[in-house]
Residue frames relative to the residue before (quaternion, step in Angstrom):
aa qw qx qy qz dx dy dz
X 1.0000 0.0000 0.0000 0.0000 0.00 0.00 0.00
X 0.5728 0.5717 -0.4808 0.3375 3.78 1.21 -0.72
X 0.6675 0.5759 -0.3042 0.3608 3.40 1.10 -1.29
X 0.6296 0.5401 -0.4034 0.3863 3.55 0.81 -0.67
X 0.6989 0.4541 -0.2323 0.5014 3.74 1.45 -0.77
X 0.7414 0.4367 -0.2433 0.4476 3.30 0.92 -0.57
X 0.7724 0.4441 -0.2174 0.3987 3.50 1.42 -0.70
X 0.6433 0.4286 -0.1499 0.6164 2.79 1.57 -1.84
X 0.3375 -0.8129 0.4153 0.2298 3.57 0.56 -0.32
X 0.2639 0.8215 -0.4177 0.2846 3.16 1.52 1.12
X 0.5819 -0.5739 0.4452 0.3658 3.98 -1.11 0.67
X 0.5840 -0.6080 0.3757 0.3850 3.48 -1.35 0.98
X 0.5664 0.6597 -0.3457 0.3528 3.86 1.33 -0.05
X 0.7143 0.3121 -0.2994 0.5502 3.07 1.38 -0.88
X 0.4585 0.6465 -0.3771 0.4792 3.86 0.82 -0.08
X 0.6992 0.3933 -0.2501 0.5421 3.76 1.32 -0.92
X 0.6369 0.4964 -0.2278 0.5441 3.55 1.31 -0.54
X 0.6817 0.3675 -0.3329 0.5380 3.60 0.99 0.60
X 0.4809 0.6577 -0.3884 0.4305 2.73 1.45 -0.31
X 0.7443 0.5169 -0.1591 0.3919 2.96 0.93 -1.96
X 0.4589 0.5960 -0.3279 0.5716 3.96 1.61 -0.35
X 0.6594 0.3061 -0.3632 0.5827 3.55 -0.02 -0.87
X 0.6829 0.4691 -0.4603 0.3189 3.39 -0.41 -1.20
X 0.6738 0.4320 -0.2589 0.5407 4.16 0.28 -1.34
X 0.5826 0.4739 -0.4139 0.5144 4.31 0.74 -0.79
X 0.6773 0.5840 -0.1768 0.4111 3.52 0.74 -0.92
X 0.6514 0.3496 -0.1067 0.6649 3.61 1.45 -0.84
X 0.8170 0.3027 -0.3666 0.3263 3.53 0.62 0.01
X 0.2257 0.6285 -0.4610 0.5844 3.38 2.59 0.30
X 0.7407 0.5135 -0.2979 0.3145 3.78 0.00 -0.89
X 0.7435 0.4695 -0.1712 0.4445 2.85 0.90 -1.47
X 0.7460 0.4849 -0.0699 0.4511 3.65 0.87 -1.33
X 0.8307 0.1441 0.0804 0.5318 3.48 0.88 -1.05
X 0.2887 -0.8522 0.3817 0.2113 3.78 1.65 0.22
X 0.0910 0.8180 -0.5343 0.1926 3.50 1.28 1.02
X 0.0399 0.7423 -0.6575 -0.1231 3.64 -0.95 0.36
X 0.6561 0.5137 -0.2407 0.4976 3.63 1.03 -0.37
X 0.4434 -0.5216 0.5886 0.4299 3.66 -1.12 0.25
X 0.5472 0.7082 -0.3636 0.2585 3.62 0.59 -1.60
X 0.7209 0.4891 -0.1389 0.4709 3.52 1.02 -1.90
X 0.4171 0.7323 -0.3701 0.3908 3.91 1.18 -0.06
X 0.0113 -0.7626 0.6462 -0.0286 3.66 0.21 0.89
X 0.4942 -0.5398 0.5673 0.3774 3.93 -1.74 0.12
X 0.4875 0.5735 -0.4884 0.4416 3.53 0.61 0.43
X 0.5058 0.7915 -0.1421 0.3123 3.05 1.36 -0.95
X 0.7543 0.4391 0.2479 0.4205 2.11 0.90 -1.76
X 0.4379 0.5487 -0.2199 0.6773 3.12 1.75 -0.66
X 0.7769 0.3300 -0.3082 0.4389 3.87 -0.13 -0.98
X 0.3436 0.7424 -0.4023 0.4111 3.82 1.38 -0.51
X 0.7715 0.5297 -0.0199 0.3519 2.83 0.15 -2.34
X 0.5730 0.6398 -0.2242 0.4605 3.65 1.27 -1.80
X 0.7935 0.3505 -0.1715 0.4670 3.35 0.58 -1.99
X 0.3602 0.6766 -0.3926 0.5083 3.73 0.96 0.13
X 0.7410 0.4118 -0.1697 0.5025 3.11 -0.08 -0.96
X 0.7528 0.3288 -0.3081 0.4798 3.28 0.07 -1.16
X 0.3438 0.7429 -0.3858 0.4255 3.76 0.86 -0.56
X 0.8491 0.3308 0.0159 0.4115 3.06 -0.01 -2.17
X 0.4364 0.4666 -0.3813 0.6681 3.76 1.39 -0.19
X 0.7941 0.2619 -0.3748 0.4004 3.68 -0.43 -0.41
X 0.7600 0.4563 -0.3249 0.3297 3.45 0.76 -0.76
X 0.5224 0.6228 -0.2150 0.5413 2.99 1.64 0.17
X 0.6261 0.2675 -0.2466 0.6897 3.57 1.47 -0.24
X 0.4467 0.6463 -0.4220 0.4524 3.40 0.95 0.14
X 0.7713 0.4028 -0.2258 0.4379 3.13 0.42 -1.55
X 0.6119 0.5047 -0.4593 0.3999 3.87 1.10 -1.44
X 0.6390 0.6155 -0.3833 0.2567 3.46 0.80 -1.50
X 0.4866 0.6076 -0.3381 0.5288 3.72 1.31 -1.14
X 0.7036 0.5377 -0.2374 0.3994 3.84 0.22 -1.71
X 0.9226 0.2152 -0.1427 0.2865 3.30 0.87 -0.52
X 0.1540 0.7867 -0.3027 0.5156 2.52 1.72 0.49
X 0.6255 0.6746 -0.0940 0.3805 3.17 0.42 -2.18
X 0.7589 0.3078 -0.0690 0.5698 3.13 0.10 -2.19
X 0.7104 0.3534 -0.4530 0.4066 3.84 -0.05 -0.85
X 0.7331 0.4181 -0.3487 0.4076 3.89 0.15 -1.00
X 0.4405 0.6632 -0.5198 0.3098 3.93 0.45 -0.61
X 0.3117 -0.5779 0.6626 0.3603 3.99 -0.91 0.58
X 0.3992 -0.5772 0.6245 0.3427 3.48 -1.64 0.50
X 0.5151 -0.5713 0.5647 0.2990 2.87 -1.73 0.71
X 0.6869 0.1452 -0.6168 0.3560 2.28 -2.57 1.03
């Protein structure tokens, strides 16, 4: 991560947000495929990473609207 700030000259936010990518790629090699080695990392691998990402990012994304509306529909109107 130093190199991304020191080389690439990226903010300590995005440097923590890769961090936080590798770290969850890293837990889902473990979890899915029982990798312990970089070596053992195949682009399939890597592919299902990517896959579950996505789908992630679709739900957390209807998550969030689902939250948003909620909010706005239950709220008493004013006055």
């Amino acid at each position: 991560m130093l190199y991304l700030q020191a080389e690439k000259g990226c903010s300590p936010l995005t440097a923590k947000a890769y961090r936080s990518d590798l770290c969850q790629f890293f837990v889902h090699l473990q979890e899915n495929f029982q990798v312990q080695k970089p070596s053992e990392i195949t682009v399939e691998m890597i592919r299902s990473w990517i896959v579950c990402m996505h789908q992630r990012t679709a739900y957390c994304a209807f998550r969030d609207y689902a939250i948003m509306a909620t909010f706005y529909l239950r709220r008493p109107a004013p006055g």
